[in-house]
DSSP file (Angstrom, degrees, kcal/mol; ACC not computed):
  #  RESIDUE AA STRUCTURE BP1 BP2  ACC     N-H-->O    O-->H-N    N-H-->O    O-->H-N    TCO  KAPPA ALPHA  PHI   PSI    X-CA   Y-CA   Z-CA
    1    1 A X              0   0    0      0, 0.0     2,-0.1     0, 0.0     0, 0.0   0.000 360.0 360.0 360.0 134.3  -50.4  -47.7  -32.5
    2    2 A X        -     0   0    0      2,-0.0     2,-0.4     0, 0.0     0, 0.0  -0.643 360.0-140.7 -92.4 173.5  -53.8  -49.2  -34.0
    3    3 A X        -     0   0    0     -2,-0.1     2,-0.5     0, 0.0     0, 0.0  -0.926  18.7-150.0-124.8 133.5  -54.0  -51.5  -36.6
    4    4 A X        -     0   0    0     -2,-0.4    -2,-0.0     1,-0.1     0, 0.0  -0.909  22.3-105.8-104.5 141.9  -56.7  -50.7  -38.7
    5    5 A X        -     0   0    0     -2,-0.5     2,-0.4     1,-0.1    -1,-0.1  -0.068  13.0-144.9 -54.7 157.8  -58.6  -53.5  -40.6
    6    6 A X        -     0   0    0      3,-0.0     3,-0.1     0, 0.0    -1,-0.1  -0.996  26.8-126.9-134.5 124.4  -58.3  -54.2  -44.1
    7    7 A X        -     0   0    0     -2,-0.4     2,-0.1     1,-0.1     3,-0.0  -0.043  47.9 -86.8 -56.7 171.0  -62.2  -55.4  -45.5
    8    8 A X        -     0   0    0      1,-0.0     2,-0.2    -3,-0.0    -1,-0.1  -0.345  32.6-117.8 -64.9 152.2  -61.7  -58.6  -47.2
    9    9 A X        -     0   0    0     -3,-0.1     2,-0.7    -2,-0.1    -1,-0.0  -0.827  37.7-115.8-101.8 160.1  -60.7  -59.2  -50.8
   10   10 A X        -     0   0    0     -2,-0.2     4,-0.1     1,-0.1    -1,-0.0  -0.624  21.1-154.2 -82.0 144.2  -63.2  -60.9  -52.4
   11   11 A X        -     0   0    0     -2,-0.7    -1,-0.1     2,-0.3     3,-0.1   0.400  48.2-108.6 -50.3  -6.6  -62.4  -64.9  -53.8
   12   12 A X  S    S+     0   0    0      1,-0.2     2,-0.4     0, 0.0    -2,-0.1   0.405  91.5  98.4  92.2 -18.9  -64.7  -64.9  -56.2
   13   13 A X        -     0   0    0      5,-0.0     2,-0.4     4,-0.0    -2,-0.3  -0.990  45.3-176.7-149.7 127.9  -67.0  -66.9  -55.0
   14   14 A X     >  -     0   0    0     -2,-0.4     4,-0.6     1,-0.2    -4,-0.0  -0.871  26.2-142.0-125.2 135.4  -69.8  -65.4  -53.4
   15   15 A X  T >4 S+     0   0    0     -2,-0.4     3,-2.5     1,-0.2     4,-0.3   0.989 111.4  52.5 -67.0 -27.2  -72.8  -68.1  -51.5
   16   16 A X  T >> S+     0   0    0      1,-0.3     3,-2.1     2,-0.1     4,-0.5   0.929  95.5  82.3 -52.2 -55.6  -75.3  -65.2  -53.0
   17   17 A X  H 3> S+     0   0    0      1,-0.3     4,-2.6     2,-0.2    -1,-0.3   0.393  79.3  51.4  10.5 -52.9  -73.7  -65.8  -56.0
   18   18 A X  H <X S+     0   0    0     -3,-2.5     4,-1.2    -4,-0.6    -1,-0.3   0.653 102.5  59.3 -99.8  20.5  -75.2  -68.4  -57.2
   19   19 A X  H <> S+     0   0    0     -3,-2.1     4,-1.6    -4,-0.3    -1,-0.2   0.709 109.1  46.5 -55.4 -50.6  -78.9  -67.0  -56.7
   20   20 A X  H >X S+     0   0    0     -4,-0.5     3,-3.0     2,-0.2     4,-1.2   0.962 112.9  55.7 -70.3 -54.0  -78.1  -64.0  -59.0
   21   21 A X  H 3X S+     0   0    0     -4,-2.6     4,-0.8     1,-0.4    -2,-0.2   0.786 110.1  42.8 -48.0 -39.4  -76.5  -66.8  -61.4
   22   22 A X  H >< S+     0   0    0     -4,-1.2     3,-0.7     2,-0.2    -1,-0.4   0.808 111.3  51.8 -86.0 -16.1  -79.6  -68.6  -61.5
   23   23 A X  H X< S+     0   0    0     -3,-3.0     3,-1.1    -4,-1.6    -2,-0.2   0.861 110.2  52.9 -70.6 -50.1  -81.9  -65.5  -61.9
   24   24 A X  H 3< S+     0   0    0     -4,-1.2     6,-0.3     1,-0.2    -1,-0.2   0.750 107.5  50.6 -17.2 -53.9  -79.6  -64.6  -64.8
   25   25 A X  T << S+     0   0    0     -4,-0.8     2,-0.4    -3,-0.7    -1,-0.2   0.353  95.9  75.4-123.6 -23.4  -80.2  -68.2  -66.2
   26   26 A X  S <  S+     0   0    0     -3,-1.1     2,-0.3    -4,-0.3    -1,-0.3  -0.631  82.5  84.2-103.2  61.2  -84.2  -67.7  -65.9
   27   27 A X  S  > S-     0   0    0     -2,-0.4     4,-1.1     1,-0.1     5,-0.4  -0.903  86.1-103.6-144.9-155.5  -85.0  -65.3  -69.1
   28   28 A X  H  > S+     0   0    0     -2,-0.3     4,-2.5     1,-0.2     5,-0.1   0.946 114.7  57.3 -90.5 -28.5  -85.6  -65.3  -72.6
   29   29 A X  H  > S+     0   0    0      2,-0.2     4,-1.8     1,-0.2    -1,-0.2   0.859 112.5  40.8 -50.9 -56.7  -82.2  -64.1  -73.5
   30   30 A X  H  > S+     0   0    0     -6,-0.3     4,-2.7     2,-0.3     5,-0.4   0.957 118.2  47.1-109.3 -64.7  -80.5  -67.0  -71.8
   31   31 A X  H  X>S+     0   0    0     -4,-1.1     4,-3.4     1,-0.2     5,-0.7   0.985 113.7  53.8 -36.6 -62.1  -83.3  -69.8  -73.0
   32   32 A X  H  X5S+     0   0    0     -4,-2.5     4,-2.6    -5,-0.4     3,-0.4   0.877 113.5  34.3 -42.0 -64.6  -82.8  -68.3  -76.3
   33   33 A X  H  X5S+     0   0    0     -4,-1.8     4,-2.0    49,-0.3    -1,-0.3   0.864 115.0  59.6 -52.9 -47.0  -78.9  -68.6  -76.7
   34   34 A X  H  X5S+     0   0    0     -4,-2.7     4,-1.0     1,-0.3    -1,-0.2   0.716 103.6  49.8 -86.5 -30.1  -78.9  -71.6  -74.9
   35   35 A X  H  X5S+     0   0    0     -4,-3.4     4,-1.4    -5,-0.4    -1,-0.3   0.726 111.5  50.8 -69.7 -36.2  -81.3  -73.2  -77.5
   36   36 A X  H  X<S+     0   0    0     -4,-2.6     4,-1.3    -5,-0.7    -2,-0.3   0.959 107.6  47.7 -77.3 -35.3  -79.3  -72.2  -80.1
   37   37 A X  H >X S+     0   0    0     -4,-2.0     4,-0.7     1,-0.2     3,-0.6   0.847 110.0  49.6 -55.7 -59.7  -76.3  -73.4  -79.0
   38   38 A X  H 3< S+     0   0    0     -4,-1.0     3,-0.4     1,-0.2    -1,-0.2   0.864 119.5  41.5-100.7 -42.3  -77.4  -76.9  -78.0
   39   39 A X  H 3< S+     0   0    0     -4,-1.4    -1,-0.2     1,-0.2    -2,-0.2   0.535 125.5  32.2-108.5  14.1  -79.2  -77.3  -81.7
   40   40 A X  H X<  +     0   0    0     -4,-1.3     3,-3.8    -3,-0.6    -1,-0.2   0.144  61.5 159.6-150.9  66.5  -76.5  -75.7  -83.7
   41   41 A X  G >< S+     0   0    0     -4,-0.7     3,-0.9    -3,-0.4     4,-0.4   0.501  72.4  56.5 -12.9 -66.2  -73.4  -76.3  -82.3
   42   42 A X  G 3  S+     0   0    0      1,-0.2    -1,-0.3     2,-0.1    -5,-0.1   0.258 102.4  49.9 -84.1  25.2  -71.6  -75.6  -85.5
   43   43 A X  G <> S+     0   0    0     -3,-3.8     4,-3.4    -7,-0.2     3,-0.4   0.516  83.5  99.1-120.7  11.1  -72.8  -72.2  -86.2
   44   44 A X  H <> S+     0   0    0     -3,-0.9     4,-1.2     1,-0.3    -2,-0.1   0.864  87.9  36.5  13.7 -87.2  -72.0  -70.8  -82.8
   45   45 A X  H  > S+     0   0    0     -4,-0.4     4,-0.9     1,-0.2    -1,-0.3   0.752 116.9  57.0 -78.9 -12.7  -68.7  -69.1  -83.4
   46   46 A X  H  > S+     0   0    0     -3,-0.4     4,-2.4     1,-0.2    -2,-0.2   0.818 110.4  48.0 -92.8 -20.7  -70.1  -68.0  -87.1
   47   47 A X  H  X S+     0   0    0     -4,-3.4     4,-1.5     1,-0.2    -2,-0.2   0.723 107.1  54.6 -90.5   0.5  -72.9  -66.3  -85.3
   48   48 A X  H  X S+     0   0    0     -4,-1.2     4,-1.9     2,-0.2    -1,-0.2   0.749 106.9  45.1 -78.6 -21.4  -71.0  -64.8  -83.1
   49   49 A X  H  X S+     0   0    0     -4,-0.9     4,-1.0     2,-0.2    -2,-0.2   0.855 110.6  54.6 -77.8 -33.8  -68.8  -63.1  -85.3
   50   50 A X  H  X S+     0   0    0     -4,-2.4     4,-1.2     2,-0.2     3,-0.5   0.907 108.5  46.1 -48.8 -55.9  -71.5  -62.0  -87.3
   51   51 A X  H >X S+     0   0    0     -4,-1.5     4,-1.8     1,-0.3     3,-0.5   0.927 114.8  51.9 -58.5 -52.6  -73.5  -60.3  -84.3
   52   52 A X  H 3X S+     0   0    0     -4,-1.9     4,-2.4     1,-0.3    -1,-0.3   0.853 107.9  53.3 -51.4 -43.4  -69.9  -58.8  -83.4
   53   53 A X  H >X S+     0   0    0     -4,-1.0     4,-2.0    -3,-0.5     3,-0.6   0.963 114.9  40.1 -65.8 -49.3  -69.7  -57.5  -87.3
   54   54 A X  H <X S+     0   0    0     -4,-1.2     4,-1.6    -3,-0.5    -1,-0.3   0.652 105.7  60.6 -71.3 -22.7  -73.2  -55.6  -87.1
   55   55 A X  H 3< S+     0   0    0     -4,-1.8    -1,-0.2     2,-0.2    -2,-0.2   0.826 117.4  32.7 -40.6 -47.9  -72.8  -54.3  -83.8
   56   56 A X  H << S+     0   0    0     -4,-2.4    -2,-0.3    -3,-0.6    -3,-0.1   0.862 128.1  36.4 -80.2 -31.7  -69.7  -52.4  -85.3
   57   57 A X  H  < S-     0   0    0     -4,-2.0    -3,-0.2     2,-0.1    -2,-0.2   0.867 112.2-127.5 -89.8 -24.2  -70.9  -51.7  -88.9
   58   58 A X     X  -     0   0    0     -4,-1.6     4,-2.4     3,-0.1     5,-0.5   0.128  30.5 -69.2  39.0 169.4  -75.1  -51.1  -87.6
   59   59 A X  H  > S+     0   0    0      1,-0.3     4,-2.3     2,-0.2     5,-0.1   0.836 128.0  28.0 -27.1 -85.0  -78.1  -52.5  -88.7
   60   60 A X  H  > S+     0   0    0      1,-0.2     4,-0.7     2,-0.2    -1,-0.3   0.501 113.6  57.9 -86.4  -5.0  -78.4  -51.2  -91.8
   61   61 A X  H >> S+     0   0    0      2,-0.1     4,-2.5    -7,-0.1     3,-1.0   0.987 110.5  46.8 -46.7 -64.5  -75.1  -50.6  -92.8
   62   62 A X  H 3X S+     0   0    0     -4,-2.4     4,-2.2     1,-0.3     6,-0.3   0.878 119.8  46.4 -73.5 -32.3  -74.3  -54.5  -92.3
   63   63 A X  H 3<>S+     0   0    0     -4,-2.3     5,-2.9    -5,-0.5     4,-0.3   0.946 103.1  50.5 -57.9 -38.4  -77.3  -55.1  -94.1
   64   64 A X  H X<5S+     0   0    0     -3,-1.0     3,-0.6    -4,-0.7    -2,-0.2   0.962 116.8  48.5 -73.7 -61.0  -77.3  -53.1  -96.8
   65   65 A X  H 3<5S+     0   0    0     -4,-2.5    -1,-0.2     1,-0.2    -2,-0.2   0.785 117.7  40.3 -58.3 -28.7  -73.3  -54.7  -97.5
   66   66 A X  T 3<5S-     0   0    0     -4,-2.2    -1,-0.2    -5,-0.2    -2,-0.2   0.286 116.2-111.3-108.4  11.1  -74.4  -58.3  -97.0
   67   67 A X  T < 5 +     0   0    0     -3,-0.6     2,-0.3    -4,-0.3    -3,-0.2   0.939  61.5 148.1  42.4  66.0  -77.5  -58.2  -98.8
   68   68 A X      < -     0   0    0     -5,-2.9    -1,-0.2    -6,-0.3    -2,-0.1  -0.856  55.5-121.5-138.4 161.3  -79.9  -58.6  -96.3
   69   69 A X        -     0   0    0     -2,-0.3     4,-0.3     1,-0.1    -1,-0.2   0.007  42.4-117.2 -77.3-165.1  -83.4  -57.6  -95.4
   70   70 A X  S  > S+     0   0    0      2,-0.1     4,-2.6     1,-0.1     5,-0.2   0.808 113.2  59.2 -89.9 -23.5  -83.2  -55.5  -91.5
   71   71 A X  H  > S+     0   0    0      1,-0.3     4,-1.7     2,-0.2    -1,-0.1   0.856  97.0  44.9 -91.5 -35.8  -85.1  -57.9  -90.3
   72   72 A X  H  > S+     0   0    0      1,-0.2     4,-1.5     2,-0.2    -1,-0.3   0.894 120.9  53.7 -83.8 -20.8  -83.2  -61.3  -90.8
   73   73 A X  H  > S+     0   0    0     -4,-0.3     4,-4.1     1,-0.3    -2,-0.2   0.915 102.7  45.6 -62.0 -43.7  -80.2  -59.1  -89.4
   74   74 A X  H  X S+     0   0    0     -4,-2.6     4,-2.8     2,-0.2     5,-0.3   0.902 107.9  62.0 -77.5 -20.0  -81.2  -57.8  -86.5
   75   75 A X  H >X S+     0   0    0     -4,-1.7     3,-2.4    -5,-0.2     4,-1.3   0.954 109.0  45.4 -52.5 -74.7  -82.5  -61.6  -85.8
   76   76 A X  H >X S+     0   0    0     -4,-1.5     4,-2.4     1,-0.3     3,-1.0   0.788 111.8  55.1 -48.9 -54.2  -78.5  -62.8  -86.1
   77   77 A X  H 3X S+     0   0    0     -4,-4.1     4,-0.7     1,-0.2    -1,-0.3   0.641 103.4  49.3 -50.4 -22.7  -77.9  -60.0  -84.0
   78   78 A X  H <X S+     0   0    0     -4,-2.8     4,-0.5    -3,-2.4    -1,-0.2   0.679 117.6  42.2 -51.6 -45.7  -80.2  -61.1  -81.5
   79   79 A X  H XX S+     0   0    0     -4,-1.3     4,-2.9    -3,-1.0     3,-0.8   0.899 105.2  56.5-100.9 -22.0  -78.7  -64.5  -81.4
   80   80 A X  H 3X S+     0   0    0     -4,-2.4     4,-1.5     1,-0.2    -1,-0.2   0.914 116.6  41.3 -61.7 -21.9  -75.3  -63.9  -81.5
   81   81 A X  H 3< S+     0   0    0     -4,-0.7    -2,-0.2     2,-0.2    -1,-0.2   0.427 109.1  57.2 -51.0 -23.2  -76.0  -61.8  -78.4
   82   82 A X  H <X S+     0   0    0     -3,-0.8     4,-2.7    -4,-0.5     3,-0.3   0.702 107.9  53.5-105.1 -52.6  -78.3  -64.3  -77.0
   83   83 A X  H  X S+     0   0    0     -4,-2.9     4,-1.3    -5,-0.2    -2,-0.2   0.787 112.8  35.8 -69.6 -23.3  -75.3  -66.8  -77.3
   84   84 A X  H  < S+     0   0    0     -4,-1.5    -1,-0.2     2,-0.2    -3,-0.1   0.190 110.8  62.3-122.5  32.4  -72.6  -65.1  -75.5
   85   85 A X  H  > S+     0   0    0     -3,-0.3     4,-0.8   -56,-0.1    -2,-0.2   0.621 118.3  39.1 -84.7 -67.6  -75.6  -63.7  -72.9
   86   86 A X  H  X S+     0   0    0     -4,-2.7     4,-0.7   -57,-0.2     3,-0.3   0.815 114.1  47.5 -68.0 -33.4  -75.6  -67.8  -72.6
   87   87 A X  H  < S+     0   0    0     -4,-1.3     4,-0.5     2,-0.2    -1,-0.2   0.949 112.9  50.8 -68.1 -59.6  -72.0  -68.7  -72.8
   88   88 A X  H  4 S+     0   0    0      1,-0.2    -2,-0.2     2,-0.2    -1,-0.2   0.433 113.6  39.5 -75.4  22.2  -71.0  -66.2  -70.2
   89   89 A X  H  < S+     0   0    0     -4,-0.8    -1,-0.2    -3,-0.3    -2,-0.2   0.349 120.3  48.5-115.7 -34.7  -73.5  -66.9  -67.6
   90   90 A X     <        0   0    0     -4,-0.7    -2,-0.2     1,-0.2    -3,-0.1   0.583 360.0 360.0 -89.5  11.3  -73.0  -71.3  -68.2
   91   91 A X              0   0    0     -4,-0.5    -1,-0.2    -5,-0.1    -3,-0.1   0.687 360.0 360.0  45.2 360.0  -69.5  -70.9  -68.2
């Protein structure tokens, strides 16, 4: 009888790993989030929720309901996005 091999499972932790992680960690998305985040700590979770709310309602839906121009919207959607681009790459 053979025994056939079984590949490895992976651990999780991969040495490329942390190559991609730092390539991740070198754009504007990541800078971006990561600047907001460190200079306003406590609007974080409000801007996340927000990005979360226009993502489901759209642009100008969420606009249109909150009274906002497209432009300051799609900005908070950009940075809540930008912040949990940056929170889920810094761990």
């Amino acid at each position: 009888m053979s025994v056939v091999s079984q590949p490895e499972r992976s651990t999780g932790i991969d040495a490329g790993g942390d190559s991609f992680i730092e390539s991740l960690m070198d754009t504007d998305l990541y800078s971006m989030g990561a600047y907001f985040s460190d200079t306003n700590p406590e609007l974080v979770e409000d801007v996340i929720e927000r990005s979360v709310l226009i993502e489901e309602r759209g642009l100008r839906r969420y606009a249109a309901e909150e009274g906002m121009n497209l432009e300051d919207t799609f900005r908070t959607l950009l940075t809540g996005l930008a912040v949990r681009y940056y929170k889920s790459v810094a761990g």
